[in-house]
DSSP file (Angstrom, degrees, kcal/mol; ACC not computed):
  #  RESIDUE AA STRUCTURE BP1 BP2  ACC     N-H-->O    O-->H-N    N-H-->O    O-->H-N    TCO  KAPPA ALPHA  PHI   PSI    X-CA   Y-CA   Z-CA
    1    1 A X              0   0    0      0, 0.0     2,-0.2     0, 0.0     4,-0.0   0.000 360.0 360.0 360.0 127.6   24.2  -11.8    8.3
    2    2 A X    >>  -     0   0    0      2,-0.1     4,-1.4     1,-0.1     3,-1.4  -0.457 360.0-101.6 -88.2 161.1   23.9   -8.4    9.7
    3    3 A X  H 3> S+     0   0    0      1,-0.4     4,-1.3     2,-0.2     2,-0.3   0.607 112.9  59.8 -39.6 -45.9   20.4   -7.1   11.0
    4    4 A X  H 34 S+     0   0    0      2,-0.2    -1,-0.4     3,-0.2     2,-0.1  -0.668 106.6  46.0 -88.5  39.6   19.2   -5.3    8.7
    5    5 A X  H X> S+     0   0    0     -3,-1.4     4,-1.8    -2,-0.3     3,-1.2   0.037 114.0  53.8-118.9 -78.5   19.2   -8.2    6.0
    6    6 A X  H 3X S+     0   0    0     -4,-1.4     4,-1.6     1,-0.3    -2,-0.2   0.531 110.4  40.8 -36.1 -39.0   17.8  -10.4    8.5
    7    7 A X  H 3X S+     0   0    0     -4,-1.3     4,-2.9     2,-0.2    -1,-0.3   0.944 119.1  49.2 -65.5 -47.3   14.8   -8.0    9.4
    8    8 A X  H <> S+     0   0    0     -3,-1.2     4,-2.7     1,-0.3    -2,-0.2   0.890 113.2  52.8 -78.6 -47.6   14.4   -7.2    5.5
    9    9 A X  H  X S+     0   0    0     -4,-1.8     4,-2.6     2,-0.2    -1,-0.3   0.981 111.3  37.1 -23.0 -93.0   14.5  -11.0    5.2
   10   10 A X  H  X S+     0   0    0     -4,-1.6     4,-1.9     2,-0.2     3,-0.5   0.985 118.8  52.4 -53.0 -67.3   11.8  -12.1    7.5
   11   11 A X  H  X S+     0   0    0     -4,-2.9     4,-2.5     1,-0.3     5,-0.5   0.766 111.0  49.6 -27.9 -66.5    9.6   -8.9    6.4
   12   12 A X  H  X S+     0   0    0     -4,-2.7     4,-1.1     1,-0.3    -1,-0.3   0.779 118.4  38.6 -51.2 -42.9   10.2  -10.1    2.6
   13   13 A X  H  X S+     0   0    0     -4,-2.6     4,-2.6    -3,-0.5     5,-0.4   0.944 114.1  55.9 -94.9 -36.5    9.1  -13.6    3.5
   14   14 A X  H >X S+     0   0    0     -4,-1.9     4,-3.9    -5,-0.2     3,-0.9   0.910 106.9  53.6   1.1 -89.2    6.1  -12.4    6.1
   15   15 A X  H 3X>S+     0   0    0     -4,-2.5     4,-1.3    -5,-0.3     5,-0.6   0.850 109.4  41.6 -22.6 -57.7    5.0  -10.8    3.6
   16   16 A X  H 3X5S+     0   0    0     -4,-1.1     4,-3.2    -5,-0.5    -1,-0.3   0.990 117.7  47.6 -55.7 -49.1    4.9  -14.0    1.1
   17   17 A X  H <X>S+     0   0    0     -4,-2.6     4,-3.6    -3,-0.9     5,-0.6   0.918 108.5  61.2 -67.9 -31.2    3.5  -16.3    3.8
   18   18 A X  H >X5S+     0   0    0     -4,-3.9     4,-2.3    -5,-0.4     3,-0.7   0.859 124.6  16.1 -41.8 -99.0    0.9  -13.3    4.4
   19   19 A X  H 3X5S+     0   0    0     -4,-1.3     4,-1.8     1,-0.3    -1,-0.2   0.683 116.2  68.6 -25.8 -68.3   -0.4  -13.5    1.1
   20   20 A X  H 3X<S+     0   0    0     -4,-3.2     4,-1.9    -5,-0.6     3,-0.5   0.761 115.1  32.0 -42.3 -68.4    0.8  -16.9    0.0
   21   21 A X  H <X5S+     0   0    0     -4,-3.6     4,-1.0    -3,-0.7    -1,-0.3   0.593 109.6  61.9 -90.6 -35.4   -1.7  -18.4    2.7
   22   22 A X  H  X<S+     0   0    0     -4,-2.3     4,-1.1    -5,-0.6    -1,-0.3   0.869 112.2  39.3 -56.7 -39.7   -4.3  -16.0    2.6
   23   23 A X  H  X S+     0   0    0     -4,-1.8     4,-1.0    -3,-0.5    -2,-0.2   0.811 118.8  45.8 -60.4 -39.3   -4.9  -17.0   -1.4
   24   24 A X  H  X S+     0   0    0     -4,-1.9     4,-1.1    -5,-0.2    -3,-0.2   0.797 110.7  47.9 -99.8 -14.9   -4.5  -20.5   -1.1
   25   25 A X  H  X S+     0   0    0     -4,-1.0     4,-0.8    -5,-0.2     5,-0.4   0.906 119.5  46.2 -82.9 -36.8   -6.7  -21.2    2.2
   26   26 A X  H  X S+     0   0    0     -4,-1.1     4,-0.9     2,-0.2     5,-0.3   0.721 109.0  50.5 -73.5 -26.8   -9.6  -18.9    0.3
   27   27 A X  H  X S+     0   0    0     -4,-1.0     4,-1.7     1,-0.2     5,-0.2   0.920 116.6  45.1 -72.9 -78.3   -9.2  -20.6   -3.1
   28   28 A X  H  X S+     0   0    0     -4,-1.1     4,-0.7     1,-0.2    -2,-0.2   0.541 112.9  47.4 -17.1 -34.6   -9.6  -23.8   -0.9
   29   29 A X  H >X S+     0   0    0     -4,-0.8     4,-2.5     2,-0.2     3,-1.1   0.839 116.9  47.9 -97.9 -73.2  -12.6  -22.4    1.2
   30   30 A X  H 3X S+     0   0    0     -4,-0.9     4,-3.2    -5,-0.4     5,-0.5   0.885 112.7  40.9 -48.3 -62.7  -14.3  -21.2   -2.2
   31   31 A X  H 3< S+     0   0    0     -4,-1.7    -1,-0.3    -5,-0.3    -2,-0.2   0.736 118.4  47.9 -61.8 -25.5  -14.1  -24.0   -4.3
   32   32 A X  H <<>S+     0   0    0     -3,-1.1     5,-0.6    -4,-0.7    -1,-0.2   0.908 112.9  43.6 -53.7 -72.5  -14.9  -26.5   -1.6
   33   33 A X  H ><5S+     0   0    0     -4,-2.5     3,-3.8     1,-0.2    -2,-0.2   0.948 117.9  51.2 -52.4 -56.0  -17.8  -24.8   -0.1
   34   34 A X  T 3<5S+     0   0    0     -4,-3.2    -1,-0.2    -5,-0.4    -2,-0.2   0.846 105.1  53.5 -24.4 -24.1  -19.0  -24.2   -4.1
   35   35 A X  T 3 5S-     0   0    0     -5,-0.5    -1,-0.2     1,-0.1    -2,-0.1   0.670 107.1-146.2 -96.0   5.5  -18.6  -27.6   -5.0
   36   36 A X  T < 5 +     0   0    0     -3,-3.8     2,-1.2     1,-0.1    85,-0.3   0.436  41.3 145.5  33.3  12.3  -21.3  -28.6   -1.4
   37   37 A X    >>< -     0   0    0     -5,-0.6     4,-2.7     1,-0.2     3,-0.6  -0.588  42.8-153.5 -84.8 122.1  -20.0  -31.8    0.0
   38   38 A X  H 3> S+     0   0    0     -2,-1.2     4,-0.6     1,-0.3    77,-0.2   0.745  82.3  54.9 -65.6  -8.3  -20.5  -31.4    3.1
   39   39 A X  H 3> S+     0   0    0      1,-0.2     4,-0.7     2,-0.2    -1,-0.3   0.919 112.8  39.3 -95.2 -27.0  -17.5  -33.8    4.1
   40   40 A X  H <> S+     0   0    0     -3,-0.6     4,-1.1     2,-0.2     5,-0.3   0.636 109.0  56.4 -70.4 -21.6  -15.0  -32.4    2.4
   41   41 A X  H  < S+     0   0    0     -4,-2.7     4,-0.2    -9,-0.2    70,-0.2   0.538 113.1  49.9 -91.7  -3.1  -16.0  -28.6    3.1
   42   42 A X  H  X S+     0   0    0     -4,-0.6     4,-1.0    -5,-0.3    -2,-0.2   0.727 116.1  39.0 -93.9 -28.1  -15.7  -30.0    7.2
   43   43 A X  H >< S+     0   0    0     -4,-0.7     3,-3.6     2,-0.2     4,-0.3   0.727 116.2  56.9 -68.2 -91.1  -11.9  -31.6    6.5
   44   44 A X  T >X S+     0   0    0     -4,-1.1     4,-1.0     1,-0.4     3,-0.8   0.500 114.7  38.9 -36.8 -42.8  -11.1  -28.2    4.1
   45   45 A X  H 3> S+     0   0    0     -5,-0.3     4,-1.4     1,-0.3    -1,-0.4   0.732  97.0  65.6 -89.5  -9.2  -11.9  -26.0    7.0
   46   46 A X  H <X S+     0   0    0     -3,-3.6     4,-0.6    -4,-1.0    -1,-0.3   0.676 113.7  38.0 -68.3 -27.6  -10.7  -27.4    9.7
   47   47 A X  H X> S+     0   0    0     -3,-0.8     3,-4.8    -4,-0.3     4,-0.5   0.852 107.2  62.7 -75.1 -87.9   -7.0  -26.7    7.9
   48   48 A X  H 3X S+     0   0    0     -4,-1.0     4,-2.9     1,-0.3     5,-0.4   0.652 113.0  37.9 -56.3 -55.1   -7.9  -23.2    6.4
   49   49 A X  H 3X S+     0   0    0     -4,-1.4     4,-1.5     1,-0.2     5,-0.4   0.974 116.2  52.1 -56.7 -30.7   -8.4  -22.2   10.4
   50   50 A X  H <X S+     0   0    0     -3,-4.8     4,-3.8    -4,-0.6     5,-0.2   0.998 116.2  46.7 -67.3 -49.2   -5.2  -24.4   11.5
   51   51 A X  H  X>S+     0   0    0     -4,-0.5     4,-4.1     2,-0.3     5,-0.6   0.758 105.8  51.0 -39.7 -68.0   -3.6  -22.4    8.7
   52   52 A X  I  <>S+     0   0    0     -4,-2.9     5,-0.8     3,-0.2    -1,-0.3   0.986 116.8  45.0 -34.3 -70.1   -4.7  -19.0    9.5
   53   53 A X  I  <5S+     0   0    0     -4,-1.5    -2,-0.3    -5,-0.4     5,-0.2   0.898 114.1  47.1 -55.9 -56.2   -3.5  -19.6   13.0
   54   54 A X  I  <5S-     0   0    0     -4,-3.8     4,-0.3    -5,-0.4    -1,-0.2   0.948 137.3  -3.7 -44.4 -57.6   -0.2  -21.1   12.0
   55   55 A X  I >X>S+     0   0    0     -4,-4.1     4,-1.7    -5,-0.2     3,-1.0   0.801 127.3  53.5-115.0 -71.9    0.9  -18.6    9.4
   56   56 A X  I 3><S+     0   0    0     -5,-0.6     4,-3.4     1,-0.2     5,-0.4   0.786 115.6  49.7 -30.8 -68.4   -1.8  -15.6    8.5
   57   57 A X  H 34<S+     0   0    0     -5,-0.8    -1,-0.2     1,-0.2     4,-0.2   0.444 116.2  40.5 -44.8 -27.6   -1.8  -14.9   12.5
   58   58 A X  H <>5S+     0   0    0     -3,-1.0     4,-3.4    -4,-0.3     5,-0.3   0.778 121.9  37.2 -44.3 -74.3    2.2  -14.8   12.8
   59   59 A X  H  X5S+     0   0    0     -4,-1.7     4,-0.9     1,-0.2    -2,-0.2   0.844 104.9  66.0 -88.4  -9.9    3.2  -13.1    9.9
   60   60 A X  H  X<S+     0   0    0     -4,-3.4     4,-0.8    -5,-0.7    -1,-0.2   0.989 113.9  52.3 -44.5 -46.0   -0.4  -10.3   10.3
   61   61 A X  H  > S+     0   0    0     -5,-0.4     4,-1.0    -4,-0.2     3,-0.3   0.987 113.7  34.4 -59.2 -83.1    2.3   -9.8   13.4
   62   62 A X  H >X S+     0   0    0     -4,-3.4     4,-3.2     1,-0.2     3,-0.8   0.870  97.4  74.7 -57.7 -39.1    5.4   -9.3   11.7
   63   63 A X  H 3X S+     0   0    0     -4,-0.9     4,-1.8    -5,-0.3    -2,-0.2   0.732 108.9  32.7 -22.3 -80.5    4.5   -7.6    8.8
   64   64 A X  H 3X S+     0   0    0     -4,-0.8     4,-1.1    -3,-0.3    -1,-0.2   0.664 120.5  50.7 -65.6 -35.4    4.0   -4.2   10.9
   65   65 A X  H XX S+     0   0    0     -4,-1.0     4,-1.8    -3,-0.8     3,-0.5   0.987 118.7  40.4 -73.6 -55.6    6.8   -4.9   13.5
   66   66 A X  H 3< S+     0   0    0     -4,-3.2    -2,-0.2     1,-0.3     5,-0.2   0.851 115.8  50.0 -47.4 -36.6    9.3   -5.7   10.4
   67   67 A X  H 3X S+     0   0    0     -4,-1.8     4,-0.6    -5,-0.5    -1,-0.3   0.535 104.6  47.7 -98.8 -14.0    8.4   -3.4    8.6
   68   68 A X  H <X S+     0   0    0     -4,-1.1     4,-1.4    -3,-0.5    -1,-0.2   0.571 115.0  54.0-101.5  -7.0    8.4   -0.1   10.8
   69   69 A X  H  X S+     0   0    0     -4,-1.8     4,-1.1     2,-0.2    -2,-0.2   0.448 103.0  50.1 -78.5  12.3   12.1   -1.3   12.0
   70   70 A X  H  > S+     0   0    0      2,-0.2     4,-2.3    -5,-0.2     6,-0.2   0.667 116.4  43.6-114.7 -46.2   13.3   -1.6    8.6
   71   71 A X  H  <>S+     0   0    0     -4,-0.6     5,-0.8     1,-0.2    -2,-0.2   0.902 111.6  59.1 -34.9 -71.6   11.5    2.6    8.3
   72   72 A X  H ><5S+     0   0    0     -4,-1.4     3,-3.7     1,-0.3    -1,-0.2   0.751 110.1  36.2 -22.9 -79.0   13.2    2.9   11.6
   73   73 A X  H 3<5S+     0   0    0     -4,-1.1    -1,-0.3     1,-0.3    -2,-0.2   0.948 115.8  51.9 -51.9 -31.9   17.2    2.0    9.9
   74   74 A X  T 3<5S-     0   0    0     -4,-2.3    -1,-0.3     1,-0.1    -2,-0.2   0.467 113.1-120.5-110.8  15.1   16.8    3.5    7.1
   75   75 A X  T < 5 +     0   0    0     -3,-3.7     2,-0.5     1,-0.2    -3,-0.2   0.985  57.6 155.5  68.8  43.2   15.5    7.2    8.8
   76   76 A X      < -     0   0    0     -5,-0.8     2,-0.4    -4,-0.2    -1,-0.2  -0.905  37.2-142.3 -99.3 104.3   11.9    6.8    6.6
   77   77 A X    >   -     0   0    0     -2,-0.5     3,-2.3     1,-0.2     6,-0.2  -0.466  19.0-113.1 -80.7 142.9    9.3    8.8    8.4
   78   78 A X  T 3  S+     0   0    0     -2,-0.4    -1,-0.2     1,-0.3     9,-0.1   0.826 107.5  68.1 -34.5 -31.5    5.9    7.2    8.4
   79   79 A X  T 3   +     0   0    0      4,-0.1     2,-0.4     5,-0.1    -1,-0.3   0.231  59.3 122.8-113.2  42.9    4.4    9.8    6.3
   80   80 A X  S <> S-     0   0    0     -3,-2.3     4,-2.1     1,-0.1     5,-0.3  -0.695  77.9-110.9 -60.1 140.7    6.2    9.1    2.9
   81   81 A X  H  > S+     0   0    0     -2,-0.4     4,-2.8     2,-0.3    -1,-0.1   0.828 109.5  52.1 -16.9 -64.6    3.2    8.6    0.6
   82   82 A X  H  > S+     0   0    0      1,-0.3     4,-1.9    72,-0.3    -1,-0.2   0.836 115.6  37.2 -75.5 -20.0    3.8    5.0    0.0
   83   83 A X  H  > S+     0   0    0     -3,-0.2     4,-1.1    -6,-0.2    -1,-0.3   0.811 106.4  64.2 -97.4 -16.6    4.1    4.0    3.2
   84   84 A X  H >X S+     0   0    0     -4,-2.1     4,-3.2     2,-0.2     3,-0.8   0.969 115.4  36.8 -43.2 -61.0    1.4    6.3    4.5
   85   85 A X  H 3X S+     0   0    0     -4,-2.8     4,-1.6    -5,-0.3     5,-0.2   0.872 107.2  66.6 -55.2 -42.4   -0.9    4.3    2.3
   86   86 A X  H 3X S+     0   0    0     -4,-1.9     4,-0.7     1,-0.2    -1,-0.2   0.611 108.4  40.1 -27.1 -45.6    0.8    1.0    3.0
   87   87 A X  H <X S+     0   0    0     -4,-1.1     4,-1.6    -3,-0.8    -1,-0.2   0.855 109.0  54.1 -80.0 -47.9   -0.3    1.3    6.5
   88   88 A X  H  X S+     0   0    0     -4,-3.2     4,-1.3     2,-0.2    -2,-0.2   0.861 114.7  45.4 -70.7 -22.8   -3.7    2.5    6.1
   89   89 A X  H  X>S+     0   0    0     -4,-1.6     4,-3.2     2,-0.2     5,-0.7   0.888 107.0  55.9 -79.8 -44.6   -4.4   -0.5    3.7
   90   90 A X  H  X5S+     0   0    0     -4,-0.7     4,-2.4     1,-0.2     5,-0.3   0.932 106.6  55.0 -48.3 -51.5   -2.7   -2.9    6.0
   91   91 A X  H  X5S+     0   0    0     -4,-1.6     4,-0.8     1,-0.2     5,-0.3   0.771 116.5  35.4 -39.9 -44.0   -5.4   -1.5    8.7
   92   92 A X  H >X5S+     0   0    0     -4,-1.3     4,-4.0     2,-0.2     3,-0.9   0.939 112.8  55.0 -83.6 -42.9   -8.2   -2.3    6.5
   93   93 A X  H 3X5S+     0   0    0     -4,-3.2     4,-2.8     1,-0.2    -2,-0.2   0.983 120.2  39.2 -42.4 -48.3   -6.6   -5.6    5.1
   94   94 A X  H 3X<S+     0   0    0     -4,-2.4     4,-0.9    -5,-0.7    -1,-0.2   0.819 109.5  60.3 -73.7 -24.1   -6.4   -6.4    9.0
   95   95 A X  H <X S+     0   0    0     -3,-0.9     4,-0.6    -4,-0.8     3,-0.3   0.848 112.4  35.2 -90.3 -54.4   -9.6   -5.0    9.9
   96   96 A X  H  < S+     0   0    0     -4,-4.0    40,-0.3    -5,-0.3    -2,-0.2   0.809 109.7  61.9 -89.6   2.5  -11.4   -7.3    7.7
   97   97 A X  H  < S+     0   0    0     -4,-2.8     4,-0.4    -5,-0.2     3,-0.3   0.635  88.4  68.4-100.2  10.5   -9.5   -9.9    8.1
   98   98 A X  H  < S+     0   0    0     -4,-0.9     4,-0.4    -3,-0.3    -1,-0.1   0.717 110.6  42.0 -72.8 -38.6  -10.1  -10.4   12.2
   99   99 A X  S  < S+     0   0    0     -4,-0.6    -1,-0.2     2,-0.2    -2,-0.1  -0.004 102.7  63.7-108.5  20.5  -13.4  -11.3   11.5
  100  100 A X  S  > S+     0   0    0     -3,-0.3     4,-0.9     2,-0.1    -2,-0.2   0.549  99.4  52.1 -96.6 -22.5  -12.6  -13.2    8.8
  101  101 A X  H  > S+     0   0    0     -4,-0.4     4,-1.9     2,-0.2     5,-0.3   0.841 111.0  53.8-101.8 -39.2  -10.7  -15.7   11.0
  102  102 A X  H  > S+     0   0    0     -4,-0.4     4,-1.4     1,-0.2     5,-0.2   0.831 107.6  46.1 -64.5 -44.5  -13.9  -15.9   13.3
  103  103 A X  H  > S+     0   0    0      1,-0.2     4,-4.7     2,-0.2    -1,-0.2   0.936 105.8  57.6 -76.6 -24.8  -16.2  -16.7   10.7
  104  104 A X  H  X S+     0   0    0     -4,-0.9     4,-2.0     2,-0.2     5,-0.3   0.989 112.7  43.5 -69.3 -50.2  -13.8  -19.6    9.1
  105  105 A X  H  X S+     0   0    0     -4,-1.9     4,-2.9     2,-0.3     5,-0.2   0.961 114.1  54.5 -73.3 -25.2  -13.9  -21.4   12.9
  106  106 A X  H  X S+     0   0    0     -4,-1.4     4,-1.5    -5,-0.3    -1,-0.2   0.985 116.6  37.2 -43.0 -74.9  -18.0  -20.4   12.5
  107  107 A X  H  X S+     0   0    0     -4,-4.7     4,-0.5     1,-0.2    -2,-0.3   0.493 115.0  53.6 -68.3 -11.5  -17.9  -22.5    9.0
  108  108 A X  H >X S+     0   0    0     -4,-2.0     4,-1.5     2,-0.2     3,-1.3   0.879 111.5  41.6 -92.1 -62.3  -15.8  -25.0   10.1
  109  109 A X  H 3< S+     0   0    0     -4,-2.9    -2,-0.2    -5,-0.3    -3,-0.1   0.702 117.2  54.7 -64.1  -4.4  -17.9  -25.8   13.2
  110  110 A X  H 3X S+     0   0    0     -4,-1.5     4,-1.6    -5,-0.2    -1,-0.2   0.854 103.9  49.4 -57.2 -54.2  -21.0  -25.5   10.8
  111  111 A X  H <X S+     0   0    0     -3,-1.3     4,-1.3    -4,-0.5    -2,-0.2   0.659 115.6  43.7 -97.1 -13.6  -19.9  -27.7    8.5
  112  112 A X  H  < S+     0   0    0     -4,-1.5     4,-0.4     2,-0.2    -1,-0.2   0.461 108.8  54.9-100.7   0.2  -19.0  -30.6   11.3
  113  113 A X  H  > S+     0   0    0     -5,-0.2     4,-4.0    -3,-0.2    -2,-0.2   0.623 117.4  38.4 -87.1 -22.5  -22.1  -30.1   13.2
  114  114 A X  H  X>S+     0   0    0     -4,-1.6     4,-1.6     2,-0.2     5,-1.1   0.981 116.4  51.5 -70.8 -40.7  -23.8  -30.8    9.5
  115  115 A X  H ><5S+     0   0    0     -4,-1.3     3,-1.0     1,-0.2    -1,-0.2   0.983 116.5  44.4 -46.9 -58.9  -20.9  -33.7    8.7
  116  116 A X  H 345S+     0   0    0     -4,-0.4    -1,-0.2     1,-0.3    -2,-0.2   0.938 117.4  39.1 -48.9 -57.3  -22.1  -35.2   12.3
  117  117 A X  H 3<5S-     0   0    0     -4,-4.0    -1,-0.3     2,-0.1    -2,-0.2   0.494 111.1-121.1 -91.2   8.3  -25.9  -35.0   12.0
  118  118 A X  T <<5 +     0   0    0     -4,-1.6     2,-0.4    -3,-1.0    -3,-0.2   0.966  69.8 102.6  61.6  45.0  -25.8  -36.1    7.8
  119  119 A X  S   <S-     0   0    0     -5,-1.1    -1,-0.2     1,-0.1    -2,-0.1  -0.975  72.7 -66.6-157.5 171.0  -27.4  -33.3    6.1
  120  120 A X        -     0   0    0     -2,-0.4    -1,-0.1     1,-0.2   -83,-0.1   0.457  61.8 -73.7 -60.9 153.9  -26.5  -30.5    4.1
  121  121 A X        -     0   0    0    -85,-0.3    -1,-0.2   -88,-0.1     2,-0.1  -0.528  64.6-120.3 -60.0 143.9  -24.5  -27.2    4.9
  122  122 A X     >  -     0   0    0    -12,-0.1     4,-1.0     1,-0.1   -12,-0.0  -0.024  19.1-106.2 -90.1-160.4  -27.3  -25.3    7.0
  123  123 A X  H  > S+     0   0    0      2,-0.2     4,-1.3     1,-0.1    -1,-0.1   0.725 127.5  62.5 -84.6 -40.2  -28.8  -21.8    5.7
  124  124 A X  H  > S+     0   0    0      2,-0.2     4,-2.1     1,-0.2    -1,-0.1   0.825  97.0  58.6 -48.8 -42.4  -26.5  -20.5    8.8
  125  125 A X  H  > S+     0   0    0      1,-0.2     4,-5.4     2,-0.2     5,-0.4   0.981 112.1  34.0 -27.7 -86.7  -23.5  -22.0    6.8
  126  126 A X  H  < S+     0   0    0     -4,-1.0     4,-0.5     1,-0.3     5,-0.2   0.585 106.9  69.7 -75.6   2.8  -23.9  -19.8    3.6
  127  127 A X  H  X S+     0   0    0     -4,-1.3     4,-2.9     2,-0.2    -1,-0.3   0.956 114.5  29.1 -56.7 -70.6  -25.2  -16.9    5.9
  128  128 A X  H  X S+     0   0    0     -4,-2.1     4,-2.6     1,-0.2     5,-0.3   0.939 110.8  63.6 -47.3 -48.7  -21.2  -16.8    7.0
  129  129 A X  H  X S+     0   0    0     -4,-5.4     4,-0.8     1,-0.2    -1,-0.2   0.863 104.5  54.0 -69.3 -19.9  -19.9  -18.1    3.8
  130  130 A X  H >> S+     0   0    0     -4,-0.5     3,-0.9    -5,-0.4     4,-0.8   0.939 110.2  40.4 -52.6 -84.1  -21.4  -14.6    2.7
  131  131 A X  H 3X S+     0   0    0     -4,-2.9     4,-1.2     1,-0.2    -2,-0.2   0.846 111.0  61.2 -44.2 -34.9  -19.7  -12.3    5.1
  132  132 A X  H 3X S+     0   0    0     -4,-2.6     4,-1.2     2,-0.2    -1,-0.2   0.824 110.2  38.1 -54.6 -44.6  -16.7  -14.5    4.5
  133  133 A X  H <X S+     0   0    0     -3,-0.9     4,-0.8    -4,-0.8    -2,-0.2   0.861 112.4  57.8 -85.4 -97.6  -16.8  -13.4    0.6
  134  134 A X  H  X S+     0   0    0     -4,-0.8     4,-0.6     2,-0.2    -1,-0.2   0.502 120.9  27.9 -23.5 -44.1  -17.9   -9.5    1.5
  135  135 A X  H >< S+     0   0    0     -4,-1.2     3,-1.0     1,-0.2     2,-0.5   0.827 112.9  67.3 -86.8 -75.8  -14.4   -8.9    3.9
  136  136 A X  H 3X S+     0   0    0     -4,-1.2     4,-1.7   -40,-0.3    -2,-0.2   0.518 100.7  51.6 -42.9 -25.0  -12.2  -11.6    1.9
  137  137 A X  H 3X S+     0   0    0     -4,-0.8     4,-1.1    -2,-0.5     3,-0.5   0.986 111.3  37.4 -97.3 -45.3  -12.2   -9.3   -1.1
  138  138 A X  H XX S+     0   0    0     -3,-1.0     3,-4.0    -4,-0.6     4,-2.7   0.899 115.6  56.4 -32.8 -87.2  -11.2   -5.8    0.0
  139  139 A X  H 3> S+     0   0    0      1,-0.3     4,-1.4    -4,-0.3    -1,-0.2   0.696 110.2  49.1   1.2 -64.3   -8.8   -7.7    2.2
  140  140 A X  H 3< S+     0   0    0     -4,-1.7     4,-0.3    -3,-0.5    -1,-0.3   0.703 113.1  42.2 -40.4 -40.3   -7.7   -9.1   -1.2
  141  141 A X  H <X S+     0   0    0     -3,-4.0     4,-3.2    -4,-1.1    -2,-0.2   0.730 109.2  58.2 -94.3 -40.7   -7.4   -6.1   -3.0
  142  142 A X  H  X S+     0   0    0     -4,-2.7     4,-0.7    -5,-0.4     5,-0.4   0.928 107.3  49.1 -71.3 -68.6   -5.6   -4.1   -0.2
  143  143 A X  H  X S+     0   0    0     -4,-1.4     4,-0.5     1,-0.2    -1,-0.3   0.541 109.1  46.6 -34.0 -24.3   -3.0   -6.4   -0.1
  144  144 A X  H >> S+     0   0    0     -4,-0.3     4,-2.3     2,-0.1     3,-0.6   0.864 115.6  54.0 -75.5 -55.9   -2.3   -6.6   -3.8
  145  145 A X  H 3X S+     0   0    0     -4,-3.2     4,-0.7     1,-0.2    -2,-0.2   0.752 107.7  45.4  -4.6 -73.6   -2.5   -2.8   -3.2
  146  146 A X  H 3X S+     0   0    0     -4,-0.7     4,-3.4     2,-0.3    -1,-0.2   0.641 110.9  56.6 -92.7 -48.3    0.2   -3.1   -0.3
  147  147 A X  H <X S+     0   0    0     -3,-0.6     4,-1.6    -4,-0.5    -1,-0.2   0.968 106.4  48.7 -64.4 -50.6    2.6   -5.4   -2.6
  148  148 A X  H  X S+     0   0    0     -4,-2.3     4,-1.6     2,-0.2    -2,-0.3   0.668 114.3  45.6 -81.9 -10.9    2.8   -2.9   -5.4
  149  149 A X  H  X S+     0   0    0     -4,-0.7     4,-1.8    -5,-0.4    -2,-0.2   0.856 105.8  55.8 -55.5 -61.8    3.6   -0.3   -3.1
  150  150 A X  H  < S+     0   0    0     -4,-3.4    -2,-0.2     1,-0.2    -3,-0.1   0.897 124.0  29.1 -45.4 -26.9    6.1   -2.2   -1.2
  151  151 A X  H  < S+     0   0    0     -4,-1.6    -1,-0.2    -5,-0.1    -3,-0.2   0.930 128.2  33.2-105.3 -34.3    7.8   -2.7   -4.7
  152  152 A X  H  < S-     0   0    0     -4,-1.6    -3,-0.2    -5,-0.1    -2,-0.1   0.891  83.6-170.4 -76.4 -24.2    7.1    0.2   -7.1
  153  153 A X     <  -     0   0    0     -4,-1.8    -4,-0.1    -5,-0.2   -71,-0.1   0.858  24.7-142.5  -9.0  78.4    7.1    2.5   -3.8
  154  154 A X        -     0   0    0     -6,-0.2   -72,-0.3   -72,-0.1     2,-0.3  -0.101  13.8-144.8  -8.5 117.8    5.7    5.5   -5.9
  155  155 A X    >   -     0   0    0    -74,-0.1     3,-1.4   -73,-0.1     2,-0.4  -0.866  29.2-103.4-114.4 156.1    6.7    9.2   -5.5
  156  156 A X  T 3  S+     0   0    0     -2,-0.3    -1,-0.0     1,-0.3   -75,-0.0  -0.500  99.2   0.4-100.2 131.0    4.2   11.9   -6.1
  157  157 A X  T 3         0   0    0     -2,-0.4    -1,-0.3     0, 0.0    -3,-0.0   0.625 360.0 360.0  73.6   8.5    4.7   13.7   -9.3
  158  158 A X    <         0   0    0     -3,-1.4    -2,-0.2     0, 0.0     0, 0.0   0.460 360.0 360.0-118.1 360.0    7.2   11.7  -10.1
């Protein structure tokens, strides 16, 4: 396999894990937390952070690295349109999600100081689980954003 399928490779699957694992640890996180048992919303978060860290944090990495050597071969300068945008949404996507990753280990040690002492997610809990919601959907959006650029990659006026 020559390089340049291999980079385009790992980018293409980044990309998936990127997503893939950012949707399915926040569908997890939501419905969990919704649904207030406080013993399951301490198991569910203690994966959604292993998670992050396994996979979001990893490919958050490659994404940018793959994806400006793959510019790189193929003589694309940064400031085509689609990737101009592609990048500034990845910045916000990344920008809310940094403190997104802080607040999950927040709610996870929330929800096992509540598990421990037998009473209910505190007020502190849904304080976070707030802020959690308020980044996680831009974040959300830029990244559907980011996909349909990466495939229709739009030209202007055309």
């Amino acid at each position: 396999m020559n390089d340049y399928l291999l980079v385009k490779t790992l980018h293409i699957l980044s990309a998936t894990f990127l997503f893939g694992t950012g949707v399915g640890t926040a569908f997890y996180l939501l419905v969990t937390t919704l649904g207030r048992d406080v013993r399951v919303v301490a198991s569910v978060t203690r994966w959604v952070v292993v998670a992050d860290w396994l996979f979001t944090a990893t490919t958050a990495v490659l994404q940018p690295v793959t994806g400006a050597w793959l510019a790189h071969r193929v003589g694309m300068p940064f400031s085509v349109g689609w990737l101009k945008w592609s990048i500034g949404l990845y910045a916000v996507a990344i920008a809310c999600w940094l403190p997104v990753v802080w607040l999950q280990m927040r709610l996870r040690d929330l929800a096992r100081e509540a598990l421990r002492a037998g009473t209910p997610l505190p007020p502190a809990y849904w304080r976070a689980f707030k802020a959690w919601v308020v980044l996680g959907v831009p974040a959300l959006f830029a990244f559907l954003a980011i996909f349909w650029l990466m495939v229709a990659k739009p030209v202007a006026g055309g």
